[in-house]
SEVO-377574 format. One line per field, with one value per atom (N, C-alpha, C): atom name; x, y, z. Coordinates in steps of 0.001 Angstrom, whole numbers, always signed. Layout:
BEGIN
vexpa = CA / ...
east = X / ...
north = Y / ...
up = Z / ...
This chain:
BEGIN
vexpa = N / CA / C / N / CA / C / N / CA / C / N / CA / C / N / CA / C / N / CA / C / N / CA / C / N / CA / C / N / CA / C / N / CA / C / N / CA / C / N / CA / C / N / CA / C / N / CA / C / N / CA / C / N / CA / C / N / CA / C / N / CA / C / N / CA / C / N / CA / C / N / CA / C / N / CA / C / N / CA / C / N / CA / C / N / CA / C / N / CA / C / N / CA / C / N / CA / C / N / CA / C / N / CA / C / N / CA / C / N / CA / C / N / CA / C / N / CA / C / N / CA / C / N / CA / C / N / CA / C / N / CA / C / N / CA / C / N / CA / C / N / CA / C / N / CA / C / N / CA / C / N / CA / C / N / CA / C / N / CA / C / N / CA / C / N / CA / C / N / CA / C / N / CA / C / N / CA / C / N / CA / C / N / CA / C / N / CA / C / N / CA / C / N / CA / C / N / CA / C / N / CA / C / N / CA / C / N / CA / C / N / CA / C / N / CA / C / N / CA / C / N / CA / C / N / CA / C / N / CA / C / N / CA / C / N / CA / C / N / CA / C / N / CA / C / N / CA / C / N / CA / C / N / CA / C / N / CA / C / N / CA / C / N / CA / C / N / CA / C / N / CA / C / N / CA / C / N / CA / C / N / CA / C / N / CA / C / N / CA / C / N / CA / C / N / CA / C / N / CA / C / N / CA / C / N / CA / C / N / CA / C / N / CA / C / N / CA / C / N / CA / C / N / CA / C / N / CA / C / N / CA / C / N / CA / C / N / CA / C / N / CA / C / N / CA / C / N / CA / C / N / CA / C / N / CA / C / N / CA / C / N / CA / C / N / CA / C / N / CA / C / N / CA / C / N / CA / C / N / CA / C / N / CA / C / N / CA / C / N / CA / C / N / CA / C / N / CA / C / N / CA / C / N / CA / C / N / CA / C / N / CA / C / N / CA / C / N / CA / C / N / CA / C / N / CA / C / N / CA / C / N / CA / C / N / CA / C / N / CA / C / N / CA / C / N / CA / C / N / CA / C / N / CA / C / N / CA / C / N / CA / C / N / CA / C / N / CA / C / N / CA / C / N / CA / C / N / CA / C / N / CA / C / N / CA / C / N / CA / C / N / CA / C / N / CA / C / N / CA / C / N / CA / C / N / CA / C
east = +74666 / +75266 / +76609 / +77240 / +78505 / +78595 / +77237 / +77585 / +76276 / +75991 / +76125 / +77012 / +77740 / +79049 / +79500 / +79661 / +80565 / +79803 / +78993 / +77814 / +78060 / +78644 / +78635 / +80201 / +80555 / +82139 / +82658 / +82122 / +82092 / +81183 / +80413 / +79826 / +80344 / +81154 / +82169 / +83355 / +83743 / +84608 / +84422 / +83263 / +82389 / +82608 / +82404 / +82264 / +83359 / +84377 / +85546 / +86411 / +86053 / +86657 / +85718 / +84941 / +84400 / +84785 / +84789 / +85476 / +86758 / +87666 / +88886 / +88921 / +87953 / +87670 / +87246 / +86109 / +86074 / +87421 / +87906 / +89108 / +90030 / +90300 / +91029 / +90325 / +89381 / +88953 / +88739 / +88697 / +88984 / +90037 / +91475 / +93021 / +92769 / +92712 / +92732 / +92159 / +90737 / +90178 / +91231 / +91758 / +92013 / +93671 / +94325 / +95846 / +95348 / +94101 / +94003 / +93607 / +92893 / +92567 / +94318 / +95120 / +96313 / +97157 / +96824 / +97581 / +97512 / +95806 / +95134 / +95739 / +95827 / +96225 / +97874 / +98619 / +100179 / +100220 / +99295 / +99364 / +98974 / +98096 / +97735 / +98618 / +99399 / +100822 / +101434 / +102096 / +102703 / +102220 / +100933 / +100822 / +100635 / +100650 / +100518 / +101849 / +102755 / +104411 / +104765 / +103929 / +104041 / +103182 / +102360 / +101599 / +100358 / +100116 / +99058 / +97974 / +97272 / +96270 / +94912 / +94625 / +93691 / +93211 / +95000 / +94878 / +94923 / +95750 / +95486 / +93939 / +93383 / +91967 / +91248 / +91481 / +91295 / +91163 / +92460 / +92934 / +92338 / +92321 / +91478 / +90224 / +89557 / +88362 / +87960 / +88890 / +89179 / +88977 / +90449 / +90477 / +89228 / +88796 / +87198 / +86265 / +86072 / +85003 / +85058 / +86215 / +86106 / +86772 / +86893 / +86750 / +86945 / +85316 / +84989 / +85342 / +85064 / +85009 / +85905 / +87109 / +87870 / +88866 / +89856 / +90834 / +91338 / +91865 / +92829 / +92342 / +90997 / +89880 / +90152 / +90174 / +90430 / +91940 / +92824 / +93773 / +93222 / +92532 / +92460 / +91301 / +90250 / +89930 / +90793 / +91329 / +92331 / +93094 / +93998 / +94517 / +93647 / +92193 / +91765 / +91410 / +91166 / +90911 / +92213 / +93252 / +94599 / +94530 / +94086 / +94096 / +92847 / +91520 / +90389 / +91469 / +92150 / +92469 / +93434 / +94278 / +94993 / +94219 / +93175 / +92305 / +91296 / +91086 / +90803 / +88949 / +89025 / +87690 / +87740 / +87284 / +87678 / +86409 / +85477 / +83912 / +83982 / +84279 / +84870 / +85776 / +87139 / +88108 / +87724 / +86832 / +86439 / +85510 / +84496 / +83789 / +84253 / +85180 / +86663 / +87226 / +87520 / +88041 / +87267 / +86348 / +85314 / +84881 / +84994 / +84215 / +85569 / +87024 / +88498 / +88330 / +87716 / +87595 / +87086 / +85806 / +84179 / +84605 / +85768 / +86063 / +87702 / +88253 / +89228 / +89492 / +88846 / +88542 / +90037 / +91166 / +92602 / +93176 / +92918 / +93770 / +94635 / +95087 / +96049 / +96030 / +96324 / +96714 / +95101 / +94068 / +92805 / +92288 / +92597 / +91869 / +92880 / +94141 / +95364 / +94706 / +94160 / +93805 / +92582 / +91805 / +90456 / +90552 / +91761 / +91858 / +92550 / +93084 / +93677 / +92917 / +92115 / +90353 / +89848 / +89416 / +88552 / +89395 / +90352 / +90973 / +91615 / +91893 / +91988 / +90450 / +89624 / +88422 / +87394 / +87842 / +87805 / +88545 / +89829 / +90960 / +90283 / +90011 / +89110 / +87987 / +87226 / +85537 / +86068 / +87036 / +87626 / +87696 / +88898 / +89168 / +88220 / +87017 / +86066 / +85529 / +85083 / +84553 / +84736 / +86304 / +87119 / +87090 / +86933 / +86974 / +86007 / +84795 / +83451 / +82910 / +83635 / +83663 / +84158 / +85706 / +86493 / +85636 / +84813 / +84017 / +82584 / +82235 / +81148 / +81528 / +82483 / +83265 / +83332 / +84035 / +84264 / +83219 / +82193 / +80782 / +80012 / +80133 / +79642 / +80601 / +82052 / +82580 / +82215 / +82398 / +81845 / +80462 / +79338 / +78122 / +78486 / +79154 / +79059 / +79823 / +80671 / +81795 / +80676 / +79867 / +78443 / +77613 / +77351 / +76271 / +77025 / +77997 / +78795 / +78992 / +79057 / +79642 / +78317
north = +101962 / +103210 / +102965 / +102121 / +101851 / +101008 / +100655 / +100296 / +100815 / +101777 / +103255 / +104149 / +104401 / +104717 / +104402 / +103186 / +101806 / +102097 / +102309 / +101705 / +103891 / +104680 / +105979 / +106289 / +105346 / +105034 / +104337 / +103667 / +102640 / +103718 / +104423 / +105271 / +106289 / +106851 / +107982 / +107494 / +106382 / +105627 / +105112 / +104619 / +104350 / +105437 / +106788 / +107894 / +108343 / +108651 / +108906 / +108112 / +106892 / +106092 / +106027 / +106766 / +106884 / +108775 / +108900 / +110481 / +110208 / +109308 / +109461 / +108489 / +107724 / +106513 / +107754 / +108724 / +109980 / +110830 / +110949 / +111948 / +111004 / +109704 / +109383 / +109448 / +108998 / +108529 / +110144 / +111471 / +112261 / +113177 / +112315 / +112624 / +111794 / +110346 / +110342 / +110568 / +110432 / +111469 / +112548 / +113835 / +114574 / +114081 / +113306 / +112324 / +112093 / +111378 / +111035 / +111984 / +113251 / +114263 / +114780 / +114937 / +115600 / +114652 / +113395 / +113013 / +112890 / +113238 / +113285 / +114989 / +115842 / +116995 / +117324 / +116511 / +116285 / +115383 / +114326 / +113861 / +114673 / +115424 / +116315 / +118091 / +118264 / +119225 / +118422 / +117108 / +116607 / +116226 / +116329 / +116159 / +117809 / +118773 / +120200 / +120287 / +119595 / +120699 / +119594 / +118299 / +117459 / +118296 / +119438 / +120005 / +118997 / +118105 / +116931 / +117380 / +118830 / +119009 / +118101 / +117320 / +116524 / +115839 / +115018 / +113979 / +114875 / +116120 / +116747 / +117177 / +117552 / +118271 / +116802 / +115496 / +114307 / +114449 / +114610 / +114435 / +115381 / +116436 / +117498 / +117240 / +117139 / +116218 / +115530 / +114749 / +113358 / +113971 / +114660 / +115363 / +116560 / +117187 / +117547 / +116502 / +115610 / +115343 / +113785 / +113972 / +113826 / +114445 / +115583 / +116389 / +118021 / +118509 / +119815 / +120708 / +120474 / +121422 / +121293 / +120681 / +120264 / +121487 / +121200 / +121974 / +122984 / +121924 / +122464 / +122233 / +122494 / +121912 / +123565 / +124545 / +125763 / +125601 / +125172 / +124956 / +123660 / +122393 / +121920 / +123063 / +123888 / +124543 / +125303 / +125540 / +126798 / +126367 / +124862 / +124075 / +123978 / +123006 / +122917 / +124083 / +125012 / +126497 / +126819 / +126471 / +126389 / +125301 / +124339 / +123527 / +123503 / +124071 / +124465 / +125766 / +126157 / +127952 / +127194 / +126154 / +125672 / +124897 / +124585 / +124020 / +124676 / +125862 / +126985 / +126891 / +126606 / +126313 / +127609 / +128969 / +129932 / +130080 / +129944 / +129932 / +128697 / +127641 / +126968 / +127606 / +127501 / +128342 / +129184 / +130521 / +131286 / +130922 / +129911 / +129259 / +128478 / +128302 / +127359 / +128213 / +129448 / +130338 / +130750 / +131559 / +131753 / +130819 / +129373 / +128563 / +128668 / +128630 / +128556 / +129718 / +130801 / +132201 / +132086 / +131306 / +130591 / +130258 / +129239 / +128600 / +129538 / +130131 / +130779 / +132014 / +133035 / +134592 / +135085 / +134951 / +135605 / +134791 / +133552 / +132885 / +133436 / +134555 / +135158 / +134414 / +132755 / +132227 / +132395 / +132098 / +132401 / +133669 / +134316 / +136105 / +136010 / +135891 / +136662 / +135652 / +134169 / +133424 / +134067 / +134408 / +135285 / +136468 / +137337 / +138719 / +138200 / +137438 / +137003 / +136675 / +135620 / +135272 / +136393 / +137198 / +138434 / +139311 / +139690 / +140495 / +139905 / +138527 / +137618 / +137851 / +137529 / +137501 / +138763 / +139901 / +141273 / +141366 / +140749 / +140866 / +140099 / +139140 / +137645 / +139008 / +139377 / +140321 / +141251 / +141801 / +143243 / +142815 / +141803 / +141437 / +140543 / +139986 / +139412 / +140976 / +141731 / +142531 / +143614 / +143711 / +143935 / +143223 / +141950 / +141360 / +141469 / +141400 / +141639 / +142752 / +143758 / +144979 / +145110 / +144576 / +144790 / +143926 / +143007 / +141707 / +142394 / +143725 / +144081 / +145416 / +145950 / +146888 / +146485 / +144853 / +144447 / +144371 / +143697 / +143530 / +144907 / +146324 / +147627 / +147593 / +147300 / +148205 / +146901 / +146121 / +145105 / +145333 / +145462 / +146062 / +147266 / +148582 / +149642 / +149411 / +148180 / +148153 / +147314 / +146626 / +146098 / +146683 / +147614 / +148745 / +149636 / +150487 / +150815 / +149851 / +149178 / +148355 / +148660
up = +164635 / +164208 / +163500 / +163990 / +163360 / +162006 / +161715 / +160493 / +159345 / +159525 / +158862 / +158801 / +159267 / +159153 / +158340 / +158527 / +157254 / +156292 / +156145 / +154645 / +154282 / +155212 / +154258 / +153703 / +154588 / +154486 / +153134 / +152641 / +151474 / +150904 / +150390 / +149884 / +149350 / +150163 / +149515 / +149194 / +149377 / +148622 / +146850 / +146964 / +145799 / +144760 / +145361 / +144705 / +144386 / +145190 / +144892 / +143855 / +143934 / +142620 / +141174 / +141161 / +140295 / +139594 / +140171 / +139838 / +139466 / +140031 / +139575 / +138032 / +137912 / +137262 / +135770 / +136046 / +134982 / +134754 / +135653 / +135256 / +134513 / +134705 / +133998 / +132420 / +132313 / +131069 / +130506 / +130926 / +130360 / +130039 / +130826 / +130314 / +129371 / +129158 / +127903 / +126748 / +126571 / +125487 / +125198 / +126079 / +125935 / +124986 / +125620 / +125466 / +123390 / +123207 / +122137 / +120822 / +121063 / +120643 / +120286 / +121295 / +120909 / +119940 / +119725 / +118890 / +117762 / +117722 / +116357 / +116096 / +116595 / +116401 / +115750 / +117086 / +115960 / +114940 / +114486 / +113166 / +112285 / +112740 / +111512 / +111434 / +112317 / +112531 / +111465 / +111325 / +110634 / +109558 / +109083 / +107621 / +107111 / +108002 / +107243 / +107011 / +107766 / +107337 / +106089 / +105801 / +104767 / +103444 / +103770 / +102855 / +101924 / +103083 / +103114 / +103517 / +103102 / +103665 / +104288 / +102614 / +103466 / +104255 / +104450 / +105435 / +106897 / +106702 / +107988 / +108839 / +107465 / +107593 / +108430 / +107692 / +108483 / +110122 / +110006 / +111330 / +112623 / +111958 / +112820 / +113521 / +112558 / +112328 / +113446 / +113267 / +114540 / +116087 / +116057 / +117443 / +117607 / +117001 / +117469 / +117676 / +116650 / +117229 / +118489 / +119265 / +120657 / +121469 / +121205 / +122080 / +121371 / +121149 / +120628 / +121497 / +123009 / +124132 / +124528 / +124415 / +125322 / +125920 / +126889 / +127323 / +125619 / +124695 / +123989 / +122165 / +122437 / +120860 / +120444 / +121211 / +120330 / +119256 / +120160 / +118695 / +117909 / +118297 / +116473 / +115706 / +116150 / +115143 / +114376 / +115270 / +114588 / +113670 / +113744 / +112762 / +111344 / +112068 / +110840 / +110212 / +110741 / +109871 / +108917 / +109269 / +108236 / +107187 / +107699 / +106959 / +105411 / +106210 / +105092 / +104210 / +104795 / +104069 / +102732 / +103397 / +101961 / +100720 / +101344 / +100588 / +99692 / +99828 / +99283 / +100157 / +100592 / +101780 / +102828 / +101867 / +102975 / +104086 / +103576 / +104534 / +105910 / +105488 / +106583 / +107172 / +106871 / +107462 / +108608 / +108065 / +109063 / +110214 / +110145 / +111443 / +111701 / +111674 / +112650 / +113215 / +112300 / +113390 / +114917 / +114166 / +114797 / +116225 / +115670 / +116876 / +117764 / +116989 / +118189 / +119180 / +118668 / +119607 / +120607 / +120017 / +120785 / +122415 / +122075 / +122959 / +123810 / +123291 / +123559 / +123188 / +123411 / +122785 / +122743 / +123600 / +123358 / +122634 / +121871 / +121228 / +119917 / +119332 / +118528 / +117191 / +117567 / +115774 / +115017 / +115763 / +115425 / +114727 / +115625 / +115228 / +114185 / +114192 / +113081 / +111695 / +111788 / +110800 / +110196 / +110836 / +110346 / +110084 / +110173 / +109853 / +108162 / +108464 / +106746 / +105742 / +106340 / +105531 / +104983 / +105811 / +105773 / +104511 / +104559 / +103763 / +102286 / +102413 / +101034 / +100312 / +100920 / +100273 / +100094 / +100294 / +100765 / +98836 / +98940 / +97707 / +96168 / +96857 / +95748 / +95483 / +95988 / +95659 / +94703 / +94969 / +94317 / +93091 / +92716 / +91841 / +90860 / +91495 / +90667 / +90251 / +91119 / +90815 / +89029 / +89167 / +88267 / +86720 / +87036 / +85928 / +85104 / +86095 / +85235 / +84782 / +85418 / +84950 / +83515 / +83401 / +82260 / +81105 / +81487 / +80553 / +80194 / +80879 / +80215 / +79205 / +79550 / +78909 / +77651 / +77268 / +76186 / +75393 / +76272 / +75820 / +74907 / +75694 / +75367 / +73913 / +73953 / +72743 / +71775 / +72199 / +71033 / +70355 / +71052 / +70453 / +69598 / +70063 / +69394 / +68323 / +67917 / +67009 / +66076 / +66391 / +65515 / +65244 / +66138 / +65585 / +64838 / +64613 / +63473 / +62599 / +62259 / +60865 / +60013
């Protein structure tokens, strides 16, 4: 009996260092994700989009789910928006919500999307308007002559 004990004794020992053996290895994932995140903080206030968009990149894809992956979407969603990448942009937003529905820089980043490109439609809209206009008086200025 006593050494079953031992042998469940060493068993949950086993286990326990293996849990702590995961938790570590997922502070750091998490440790390395954030640094890919302030390199790429520091290439946006450098107005280095791409290398930021890089960087984002990075820190998602080890760790998409993580504690704090709703802000790199949300980054890289700034980072696609300078890039004129508004369709990305918004399912970055979107996925930062995914993962963090009260997150603020998110929703406020996708309410901007939405209404720039709400602005971009209008104004295409406009143009081609004014370009068939030209088109109509130009014909009637040929059919008179």
């Amino acid at each position: 009996r006593t050494l079953l004990v031992k042998i469940r004794d060493d068993e949950k020992k086993v286990l326990a260092e293996d849990k702590e053996a995961k938790r570590r290895e997922a502070e750091d994932i998490i440790r390395q994700a954030d640094e890919y995140k302030d390199s790429g903080n520091a290439f946006m206030k450098d107005k280095n989009f791409e290398e930021a968009l890089y960087e984002y990149n990075l820190a998602i894809e080890i760790s998409a789910d993580g504690p704090n992956s709703h802000i790199y979407y949300s980054n890289r969603a700034a980072a696609y928006c300078y890039l004129g990448q508004y369709s990305e942009a918004a399912d970055d937003c979107l996925s930062s919500l995914d993962l963090n529905d009260s997150y603020d820089k998110a929703r406020t980043l996708l309410v901007k999307i939405t209404d720039d490109e709400k602005k971009r439609l209008a104004e295409e809209k406009e143009s081609k308007r004014k370009e068939a206009e030209d088109i109509i008086r130009q014909a009637d200025e040929y059919k008179d002559s």
